[in-house]
C-alpha positions as semicolon CSV with decimal commas, in nm:
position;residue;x (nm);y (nm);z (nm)
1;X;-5,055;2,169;-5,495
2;X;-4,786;2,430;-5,538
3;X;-4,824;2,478;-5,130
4;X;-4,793;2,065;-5,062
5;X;-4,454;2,088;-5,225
6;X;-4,288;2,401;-5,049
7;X;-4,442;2,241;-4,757
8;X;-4,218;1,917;-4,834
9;X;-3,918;2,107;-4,924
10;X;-3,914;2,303;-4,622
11;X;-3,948;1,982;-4,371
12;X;-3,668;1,784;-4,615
13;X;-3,437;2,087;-4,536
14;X;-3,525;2,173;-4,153
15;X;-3,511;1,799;-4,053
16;X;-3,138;1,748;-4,063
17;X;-3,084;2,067;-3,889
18;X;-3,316;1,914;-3,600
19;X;-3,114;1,570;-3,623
20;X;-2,802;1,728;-3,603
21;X;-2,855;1,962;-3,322
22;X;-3,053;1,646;-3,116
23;X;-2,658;1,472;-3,203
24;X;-2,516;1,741;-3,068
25;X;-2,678;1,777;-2,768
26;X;-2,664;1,386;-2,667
27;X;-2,429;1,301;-2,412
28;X;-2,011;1,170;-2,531
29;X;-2,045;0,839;-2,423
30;X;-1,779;0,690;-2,150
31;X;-1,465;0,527;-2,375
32;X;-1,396;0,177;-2,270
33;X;-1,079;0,016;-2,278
34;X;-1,014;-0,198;-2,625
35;X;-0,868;-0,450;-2,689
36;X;-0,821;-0,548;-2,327
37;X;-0,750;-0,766;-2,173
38;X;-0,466;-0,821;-2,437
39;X;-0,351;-1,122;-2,271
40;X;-0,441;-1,433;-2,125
41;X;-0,361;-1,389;-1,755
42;X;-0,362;-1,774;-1,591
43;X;-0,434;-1,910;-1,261
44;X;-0,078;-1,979;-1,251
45;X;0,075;-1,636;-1,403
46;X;-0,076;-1,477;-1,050
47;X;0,098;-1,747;-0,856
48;X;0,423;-1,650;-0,643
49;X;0,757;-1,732;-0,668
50;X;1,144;-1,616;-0,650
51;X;1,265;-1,335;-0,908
52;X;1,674;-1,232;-0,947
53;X;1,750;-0,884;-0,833
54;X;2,094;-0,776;-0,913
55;X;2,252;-0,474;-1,006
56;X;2,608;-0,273;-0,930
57;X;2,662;0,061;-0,817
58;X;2,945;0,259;-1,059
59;X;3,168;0,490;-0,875
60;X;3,507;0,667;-0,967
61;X;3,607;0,627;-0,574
62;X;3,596;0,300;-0,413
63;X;3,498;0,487;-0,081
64;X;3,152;0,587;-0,264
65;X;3,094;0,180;-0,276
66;X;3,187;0,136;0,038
67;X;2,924;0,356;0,178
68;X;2,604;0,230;0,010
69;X;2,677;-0,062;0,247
70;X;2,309;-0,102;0,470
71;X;2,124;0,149;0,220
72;X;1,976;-0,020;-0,068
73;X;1,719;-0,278;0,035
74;X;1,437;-0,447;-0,138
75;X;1,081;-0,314;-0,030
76;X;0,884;-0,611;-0,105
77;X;0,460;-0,510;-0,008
78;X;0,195;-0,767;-0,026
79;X;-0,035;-0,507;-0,102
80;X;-0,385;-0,754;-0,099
81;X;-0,306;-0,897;0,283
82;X;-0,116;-0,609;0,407
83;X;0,259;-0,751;0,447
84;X;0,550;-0,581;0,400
85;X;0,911;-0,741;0,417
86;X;1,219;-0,566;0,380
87;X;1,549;-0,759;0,253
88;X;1,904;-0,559;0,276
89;X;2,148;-0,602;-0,021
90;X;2,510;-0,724;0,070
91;X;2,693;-0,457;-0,175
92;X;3,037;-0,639;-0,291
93;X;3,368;-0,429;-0,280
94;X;3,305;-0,410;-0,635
95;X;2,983;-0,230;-0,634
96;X;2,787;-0,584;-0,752
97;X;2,500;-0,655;-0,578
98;X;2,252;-0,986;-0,576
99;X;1,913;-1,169;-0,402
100;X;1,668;-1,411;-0,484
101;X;1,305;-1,257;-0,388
102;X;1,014;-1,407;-0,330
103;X;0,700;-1,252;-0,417
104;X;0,408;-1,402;-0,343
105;X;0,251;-1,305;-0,744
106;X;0,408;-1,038;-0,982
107;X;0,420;-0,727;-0,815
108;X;0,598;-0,367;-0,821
109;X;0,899;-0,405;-0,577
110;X;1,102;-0,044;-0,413
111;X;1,461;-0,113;-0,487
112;X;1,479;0,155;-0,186
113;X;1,606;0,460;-0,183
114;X;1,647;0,409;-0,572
115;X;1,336;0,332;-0,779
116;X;1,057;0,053;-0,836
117;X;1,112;-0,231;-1,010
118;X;0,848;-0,502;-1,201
119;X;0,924;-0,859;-1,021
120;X;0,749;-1,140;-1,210
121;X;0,872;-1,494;-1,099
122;X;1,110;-1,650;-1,284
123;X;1,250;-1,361;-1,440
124;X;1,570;-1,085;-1,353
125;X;1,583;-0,753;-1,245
126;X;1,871;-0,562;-1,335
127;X;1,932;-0,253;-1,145
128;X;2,263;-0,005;-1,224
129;X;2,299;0,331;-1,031
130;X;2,572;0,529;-1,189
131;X;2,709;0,777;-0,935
132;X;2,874;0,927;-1,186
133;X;2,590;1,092;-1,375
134;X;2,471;1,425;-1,242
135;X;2,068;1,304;-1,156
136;X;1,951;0,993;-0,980
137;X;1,683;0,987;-1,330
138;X;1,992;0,946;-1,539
139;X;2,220;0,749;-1,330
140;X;1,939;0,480;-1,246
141;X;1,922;0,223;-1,548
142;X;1,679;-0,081;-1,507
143;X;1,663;-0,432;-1,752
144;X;1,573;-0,726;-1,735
145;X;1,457;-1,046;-1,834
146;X;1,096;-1,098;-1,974
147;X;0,769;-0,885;-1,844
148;X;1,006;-0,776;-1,583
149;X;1,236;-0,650;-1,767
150;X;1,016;-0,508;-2,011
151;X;0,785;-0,353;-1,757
152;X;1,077;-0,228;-1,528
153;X;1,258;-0,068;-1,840
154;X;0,871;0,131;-1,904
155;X;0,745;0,215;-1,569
156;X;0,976;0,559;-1,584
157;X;0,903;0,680;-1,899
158;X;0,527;0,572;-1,875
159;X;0,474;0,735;-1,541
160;X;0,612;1,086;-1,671
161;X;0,419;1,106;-1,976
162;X;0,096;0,953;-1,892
163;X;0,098;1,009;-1,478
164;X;0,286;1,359;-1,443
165;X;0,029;1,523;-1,194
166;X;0,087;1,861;-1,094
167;X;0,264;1,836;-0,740
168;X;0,140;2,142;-0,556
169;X;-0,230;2,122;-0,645
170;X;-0,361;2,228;-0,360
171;X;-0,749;2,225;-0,467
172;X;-0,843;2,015;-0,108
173;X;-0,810;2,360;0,062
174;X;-1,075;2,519;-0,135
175;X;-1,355;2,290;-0,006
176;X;-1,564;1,986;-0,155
177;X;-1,779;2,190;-0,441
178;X;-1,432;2,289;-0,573
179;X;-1,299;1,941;-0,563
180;X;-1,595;1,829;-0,759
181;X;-1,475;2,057;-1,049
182;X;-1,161;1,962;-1,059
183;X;-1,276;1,573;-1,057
184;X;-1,476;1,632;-1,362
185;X;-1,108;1,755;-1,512
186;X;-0,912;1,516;-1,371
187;X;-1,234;1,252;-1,522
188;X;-1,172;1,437;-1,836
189;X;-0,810;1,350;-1,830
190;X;-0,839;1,042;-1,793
191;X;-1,071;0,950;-2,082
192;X;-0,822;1,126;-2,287
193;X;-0,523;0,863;-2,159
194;X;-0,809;0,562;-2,266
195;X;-0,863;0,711;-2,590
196;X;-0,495;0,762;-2,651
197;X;-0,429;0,356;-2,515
198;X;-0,723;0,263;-2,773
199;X;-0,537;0,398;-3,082
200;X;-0,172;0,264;-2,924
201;X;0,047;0,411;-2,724
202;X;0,387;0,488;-2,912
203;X;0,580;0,318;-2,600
204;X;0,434;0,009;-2,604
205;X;0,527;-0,092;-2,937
206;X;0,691;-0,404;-2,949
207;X;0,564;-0,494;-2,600
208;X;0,471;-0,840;-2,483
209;X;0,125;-0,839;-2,450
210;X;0,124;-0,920;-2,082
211;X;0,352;-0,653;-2,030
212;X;0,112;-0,429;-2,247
213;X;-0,178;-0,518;-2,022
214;X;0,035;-0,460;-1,687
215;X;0,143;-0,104;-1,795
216;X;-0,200;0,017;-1,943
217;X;-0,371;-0,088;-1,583
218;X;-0,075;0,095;-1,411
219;X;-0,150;0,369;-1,608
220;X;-0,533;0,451;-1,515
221;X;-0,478;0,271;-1,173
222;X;-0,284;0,618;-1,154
223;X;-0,547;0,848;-1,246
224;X;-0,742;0,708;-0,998
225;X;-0,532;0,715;-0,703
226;X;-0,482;1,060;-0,813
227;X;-0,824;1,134;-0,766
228;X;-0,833;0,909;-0,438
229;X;-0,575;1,084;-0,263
230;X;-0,737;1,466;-0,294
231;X;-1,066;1,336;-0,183
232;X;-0,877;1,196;0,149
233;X;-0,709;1,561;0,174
234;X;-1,000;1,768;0,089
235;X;-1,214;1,858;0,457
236;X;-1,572;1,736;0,473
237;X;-1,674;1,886;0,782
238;X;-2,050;2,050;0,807
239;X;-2,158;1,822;0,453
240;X;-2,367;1,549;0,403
241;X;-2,076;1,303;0,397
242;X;-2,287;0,989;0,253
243;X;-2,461;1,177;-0,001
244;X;-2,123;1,361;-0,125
245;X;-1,957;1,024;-0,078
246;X;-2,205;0,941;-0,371
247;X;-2,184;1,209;-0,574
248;X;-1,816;1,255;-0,602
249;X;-1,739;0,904;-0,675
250;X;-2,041;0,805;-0,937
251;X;-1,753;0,857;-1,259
252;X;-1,651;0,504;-1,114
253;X;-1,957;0,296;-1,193
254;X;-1,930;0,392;-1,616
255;X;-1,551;0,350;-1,566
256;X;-1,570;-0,017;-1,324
257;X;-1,447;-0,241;-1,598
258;X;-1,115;-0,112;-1,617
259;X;-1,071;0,111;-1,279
260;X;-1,214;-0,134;-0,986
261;X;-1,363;-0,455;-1,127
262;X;-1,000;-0,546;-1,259
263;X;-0,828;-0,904;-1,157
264;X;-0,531;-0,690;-1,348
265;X;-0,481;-0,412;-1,069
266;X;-0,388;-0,705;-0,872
267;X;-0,025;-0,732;-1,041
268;X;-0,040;-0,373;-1,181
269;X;-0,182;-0,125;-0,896
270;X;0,056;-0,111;-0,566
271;X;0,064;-0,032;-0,172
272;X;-0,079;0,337;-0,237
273;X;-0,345;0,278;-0,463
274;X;-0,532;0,023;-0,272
275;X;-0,491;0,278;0,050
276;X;-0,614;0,551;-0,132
277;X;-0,909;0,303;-0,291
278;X;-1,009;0,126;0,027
279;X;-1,013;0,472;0,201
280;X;-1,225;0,621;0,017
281;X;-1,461;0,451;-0,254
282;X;-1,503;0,178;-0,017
283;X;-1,562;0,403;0,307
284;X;-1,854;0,175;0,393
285;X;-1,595;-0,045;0,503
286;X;-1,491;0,253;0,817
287;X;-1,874;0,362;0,853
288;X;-2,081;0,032;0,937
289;X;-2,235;0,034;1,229
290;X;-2,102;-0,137;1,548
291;X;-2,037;-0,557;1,481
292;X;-2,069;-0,828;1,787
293;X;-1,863;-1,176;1,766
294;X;-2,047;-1,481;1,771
295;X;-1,874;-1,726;1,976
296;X;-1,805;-2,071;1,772
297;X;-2,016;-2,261;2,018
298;X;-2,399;-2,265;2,030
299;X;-2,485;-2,081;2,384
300;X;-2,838;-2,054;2,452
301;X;-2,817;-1,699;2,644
302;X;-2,660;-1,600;2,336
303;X;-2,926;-1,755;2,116
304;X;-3,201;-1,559;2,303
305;X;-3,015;-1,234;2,324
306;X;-2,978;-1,253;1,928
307;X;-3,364;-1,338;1,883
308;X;-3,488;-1,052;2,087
309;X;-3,227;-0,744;1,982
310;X;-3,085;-0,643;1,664
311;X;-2,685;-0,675;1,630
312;X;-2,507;-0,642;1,352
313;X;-2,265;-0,973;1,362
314;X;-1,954;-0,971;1,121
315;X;-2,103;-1,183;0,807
316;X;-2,365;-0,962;0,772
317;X;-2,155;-0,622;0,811
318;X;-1,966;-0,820;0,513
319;X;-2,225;-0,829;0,305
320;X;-2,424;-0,495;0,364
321;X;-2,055;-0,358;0,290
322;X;-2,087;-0,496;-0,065
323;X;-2,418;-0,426;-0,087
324;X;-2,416;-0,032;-0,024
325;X;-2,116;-0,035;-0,267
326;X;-2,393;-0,173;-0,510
327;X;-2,663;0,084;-0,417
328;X;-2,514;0,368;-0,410
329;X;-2,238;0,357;-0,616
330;X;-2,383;0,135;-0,900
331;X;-2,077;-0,094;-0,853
332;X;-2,033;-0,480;-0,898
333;X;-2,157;-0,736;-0,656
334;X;-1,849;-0,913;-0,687
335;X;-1,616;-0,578;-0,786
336;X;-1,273;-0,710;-0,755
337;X;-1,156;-0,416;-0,578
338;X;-1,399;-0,432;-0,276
339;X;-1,300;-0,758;-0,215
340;X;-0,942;-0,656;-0,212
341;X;-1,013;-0,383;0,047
342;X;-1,256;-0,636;0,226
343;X;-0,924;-0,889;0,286
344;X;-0,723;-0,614;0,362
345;X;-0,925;-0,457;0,618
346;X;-0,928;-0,796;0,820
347;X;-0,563;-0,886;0,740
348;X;-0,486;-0,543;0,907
349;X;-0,720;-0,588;1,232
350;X;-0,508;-0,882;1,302
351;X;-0,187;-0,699;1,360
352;X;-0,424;-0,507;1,649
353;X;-0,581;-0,885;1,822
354;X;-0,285;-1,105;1,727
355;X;-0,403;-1,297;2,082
356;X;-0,741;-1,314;1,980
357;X;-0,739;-1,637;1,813
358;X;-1,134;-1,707;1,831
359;X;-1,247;-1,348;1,684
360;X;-0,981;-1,299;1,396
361;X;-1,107;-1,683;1,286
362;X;-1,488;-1,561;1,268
363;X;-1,377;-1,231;1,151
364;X;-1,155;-1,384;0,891
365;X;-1,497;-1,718;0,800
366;X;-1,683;-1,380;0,786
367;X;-1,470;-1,213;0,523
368;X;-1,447;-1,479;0,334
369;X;-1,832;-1,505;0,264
370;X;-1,782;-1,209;0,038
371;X;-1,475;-1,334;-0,159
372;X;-1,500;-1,485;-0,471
373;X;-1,226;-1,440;-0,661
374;X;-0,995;-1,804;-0,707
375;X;-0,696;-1,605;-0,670
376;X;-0,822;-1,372;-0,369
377;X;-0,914;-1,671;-0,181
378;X;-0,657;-1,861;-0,224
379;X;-0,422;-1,531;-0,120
380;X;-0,622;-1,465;0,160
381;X;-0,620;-1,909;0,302
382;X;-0,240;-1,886;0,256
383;X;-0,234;-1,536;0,432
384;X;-0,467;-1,715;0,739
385;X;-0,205;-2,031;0,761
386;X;0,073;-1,808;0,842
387;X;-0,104;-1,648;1,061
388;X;-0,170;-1,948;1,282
389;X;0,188;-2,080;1,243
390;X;0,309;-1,764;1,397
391;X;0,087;-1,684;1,624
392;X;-0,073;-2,028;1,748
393;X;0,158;-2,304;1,686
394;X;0,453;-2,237;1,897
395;X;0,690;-2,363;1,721
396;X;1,109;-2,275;1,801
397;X;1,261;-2,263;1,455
398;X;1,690;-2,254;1,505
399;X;1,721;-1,956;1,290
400;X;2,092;-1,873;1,196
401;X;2,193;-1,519;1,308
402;X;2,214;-1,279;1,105
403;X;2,433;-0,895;1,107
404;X;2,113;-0,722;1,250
405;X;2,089;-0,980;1,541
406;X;2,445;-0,904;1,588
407;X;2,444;-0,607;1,625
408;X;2,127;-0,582;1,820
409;X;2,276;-0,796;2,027
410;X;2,566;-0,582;2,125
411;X;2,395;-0,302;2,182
412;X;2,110;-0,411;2,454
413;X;2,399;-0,657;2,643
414;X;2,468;-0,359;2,898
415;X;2,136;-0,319;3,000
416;X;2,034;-0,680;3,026
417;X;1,761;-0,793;3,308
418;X;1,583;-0,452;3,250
419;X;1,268;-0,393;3,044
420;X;1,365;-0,219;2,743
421;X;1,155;0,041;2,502
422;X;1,327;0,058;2,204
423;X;1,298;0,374;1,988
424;X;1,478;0,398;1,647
425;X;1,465;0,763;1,559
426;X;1,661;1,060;1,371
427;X;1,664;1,439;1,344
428;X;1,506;1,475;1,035
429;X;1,181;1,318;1,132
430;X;0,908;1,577;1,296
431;X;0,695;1,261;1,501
432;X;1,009;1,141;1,645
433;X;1,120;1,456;1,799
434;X;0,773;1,508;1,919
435;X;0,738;1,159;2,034
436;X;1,063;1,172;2,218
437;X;0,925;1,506;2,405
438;X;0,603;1,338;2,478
439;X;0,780;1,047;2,678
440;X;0,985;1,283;2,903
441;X;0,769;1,260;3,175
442;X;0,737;0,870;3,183
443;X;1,150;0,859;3,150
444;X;1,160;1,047;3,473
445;X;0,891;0,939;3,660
446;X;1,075;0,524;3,611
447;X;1,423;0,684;3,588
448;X;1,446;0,422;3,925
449;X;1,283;0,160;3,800
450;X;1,444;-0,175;3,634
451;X;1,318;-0,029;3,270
452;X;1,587;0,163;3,036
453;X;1,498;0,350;2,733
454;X;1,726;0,329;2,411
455;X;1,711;0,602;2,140
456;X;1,923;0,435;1,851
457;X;1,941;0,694;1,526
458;X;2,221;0,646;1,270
459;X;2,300;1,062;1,293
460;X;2,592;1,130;1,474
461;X;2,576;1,301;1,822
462;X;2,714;1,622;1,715
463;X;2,402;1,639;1,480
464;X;2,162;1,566;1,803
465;X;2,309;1,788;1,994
466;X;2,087;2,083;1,952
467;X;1,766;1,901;2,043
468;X;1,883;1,674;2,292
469;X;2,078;1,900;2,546
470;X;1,819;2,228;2,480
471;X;1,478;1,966;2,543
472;X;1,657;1,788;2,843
473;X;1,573;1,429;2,645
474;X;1,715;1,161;2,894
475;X;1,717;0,814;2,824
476;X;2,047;0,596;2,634
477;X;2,114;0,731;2,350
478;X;2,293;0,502;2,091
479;X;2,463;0,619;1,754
480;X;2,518;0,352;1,501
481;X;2,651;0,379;1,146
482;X;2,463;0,386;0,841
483;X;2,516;0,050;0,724
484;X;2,407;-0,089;1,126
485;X;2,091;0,103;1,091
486;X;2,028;-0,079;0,754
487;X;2,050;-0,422;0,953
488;X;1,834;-0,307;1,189
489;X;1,561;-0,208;0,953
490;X;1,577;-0,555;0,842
491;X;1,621;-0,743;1,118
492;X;1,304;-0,544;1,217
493;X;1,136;-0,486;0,947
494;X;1,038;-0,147;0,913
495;X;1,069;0,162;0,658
496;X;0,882;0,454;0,865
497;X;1,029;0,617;1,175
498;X;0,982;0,650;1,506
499;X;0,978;0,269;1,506
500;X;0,894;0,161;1,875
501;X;0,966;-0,194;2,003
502;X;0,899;-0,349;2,394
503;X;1,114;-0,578;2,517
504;X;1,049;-0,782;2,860
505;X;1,347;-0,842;3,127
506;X;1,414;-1,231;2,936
507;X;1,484;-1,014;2,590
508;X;1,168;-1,120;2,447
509;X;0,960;-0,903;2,212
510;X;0,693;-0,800;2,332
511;X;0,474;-0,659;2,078
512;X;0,071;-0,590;2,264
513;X;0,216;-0,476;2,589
514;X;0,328;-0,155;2,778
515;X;0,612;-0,072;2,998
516;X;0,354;-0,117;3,323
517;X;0,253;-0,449;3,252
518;X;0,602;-0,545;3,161
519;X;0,702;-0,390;3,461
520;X;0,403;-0,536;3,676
521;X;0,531;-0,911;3,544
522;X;0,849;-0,888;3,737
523;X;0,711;-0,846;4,079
């Protein structure tokens, strides 16, 4: 008897020992966002419209003013269907500055070369830059009216504290094991951020919950990239790309909610972070194998070639895209994100067969097979329409003209009645000193020939002088001030350099053609 109760004493005191090492030793369970979605986010609060952007520039001399003229734009991206559009403020003598943008849903928006701003329709941006201050951070102020101003007045602050990733990380050069190390830190990190949103971040207090909602996704939309972006760095040569592919990214799946399956990141995330995204935790997107197009019409040699040999035609490359993402990475059927990156993959292989009206329209039926998403779809319909008012329906729409056809204007009138390639360049940029050096021989070889070629860079010539003359660069070159270049970028509509443009002997762009068929058309 005396043994039976030792016996039972001993078990009552060894079995919480046992209990609490088998807690120990069980795994910390992913956090999950709380408490979010916040808001209600409507069909219509995801619909586009106009938002007022104004702001003034504060200087002690008026000549400061006078020379922001043509160098603060608007950088508006459609980040879902791949558009960009860039819109040039008219800066007053009095530093005051104004637009109405539309955006086609509420979006982050470059006030270029100053900071990002939160444009919801219907609200206004207010953007001061204080010259006078001794930092852009302190002489950039941003308010608003409602989420926008409440997000734009954030975005800074949140960024720094929550996003302030070590700059020169350079962990891609010590090879993919590494990397996978430092993801299961950067992971780490970024539970920490959830956990700190779930008992309330100290900045959001007093925040609309929209605007709650907008800056919390921002915030882990972030992390992500983050993670993204060294993956795209890091060299996978001599691996097993698939089954890395895999391994690196299977933190997502646990994390989906809030990271990828997220109708949020849609007016939260921006330009970069679907790049990064697409690129990388959708790669099966890039490594399918090879797709045919089925012609719209029923052709019975093409019936009988499909019945006796396997091809891979565009609906089903759609679907065995979302369908690997599923197998592999655990993810969604319908994960918002892969339907994002689905649209903008065929949104950006029409800029490449603009004239291929039949195979972007099957391309385009067989993207949207995997889109389900109101709001994606309806996007992605609008996107199409545009597309075939552009590029089908020739319509002549008496535009009136604006500075940046002006000027334009002026500066191609000498060499009228000659096919022109257009290259807008400047000192400071590597690729357009190289791609001026790689187009040496072809400026020689049709220096006789009725095509010109126009270098236009807003540095002055005494600045171009040491690569020009030394490198033997022929060709017109054309200075222009500041403020012309800024009319150009907009008349044009681009933000990277070298920006090449083709121009036939009638002044027409010409935008899928070379000099030699250009030339070729006027024999």
């Amino acid at each position: 008897m005396k043994s039976f109760i030792i016996t039972i004493l001993l078990a009552l005191l060894i079995t919480p020992i046992g209990m609490e090492a088998k807690k120990k030793s069980k795994k910390e369970e992913v956090p999950q966002l709380l408490n979010y979605p916040s808001a209600t986010l409507s069909e219509y609060r995801l619909h586009g419209g106009e938002v007022v952007i104004k702001g003034r520039v504060l200087a002690n001399d008026p000549q400061i003013i006078k020379s922001m003229e043509g160098r603060i734009s608007a950088i508006m991206r459609d980040y879902i269907v791949r558009k960009e559009k860039t819109t040039l403020f008219d800066i007053k003598a009095d530093g005051t500055f104004s637009m109405n943008l539309y955006v086609p849903y509420p979006m982050f928006v470059l006030i270029s070369p100053l900071t990002d701003v939160y444009a919801c329709p219907g609200d206004t941006v207010d953007v001061t830059m204080d010259t006078t201050k001794p930092s852009r951070e302190e002489g950039v102020i941003l308010d608003g009216t409602g989420v926008s101003g409440e997000v734009s007045r954030l975005v800074n602050k949140i960024r720094k504290t929550y996003c302030d990733f070590p700059t020169r990380d350079d962990i891609h050069k010590k090879g993919p094991d590494s990397l996978i190390v430092w993801r299961d830190v950067q992971v780490a990190c970024l539970d920490d951020v959830v956990r700190k949103m779930n008992t309330g971040l100290p900045e959001l207090e007093g925040c609309s919950p929209l605007a709650s909602d907008i800056l919390r996704t921002y915030i882990v939309s972030q992390h992500l990239e983050h993670i993204c972006r060294y993956y795209m760095l890091t060299d996978m040569e001599n691996i097993d790309r698939v089954a890395y592919w895999q391994q690196f990214f299977s933190f997502v799946s646990p994390r989906e909610k809030y990271l990828l399956d997220n109708p949020l990141l849609m007016i939260s995330g921006n330009e970069f972070f679907f790049n990064y995204v697409e690129y990388t935790i959708m790669r099966p997107i890039y490594a399918g194998g090879a797709q045919e197009y089925i012609p719209f019409d029923y052709d019975p040699t093409i019936a009988k070639t499909i019945s006796q040999e396997k091809h891979i035609y565009r609906r089903e490359f759609r679907r065995n895209v979302m369908n690997e993402l599923q197998d592999k990475l655990h993810l969604s059927p319908t994960d918002f994100s892969a339907q994002v990156s689905q649209l903008r993959n065929i949104f950006n292989s029409t800029e490449w067969h603009k004239d291929q009206h039949d195979l972007i329209a099957d391309d385009f039926a067989a993207t949207m097979s995997v889109i389900t998403h109101p709001e994606l779809i309806r996007r992605a319909i609008l996107t199409y329409r545009d597309f075939i008012k552009e590029n089908e329906i020739k319509v002549v729409e008496q535009k009136p003209m604006t500075k940046g056809d002006s000027i334009f204007k002026r500066i191609i009138e000498p060499y009228k009645g000659n096919v022109l390639y257009v290259d807008f360049w400047e000192m400071s940029c590597g690729p357009c000193r190289a791609t001026m050096l790689s187009m040496r021989d072809e400026v020689e070889a049709n220096k006789d020939k009725p095509v010109k070629y126009l270098y236009i860079t807003d540095d002055t010539p005494e600045q171009c002088k040491s690569f020009l003359e030394p490198n033997n660069i022929k060709g017109e070159h054309i200075h222009i001030t500041r403020a012309e270049w800024g009319y150009l970028q907009e008349k044009f509509q681009f933000t990277g350099i070298p920006f090449v443009v083709l121009f036939d002997k009638d002044g027409k762009q010409r935008d899928n053609a070379t000099i030699q068929q250009l030339l070729e058309e006027m024999k």
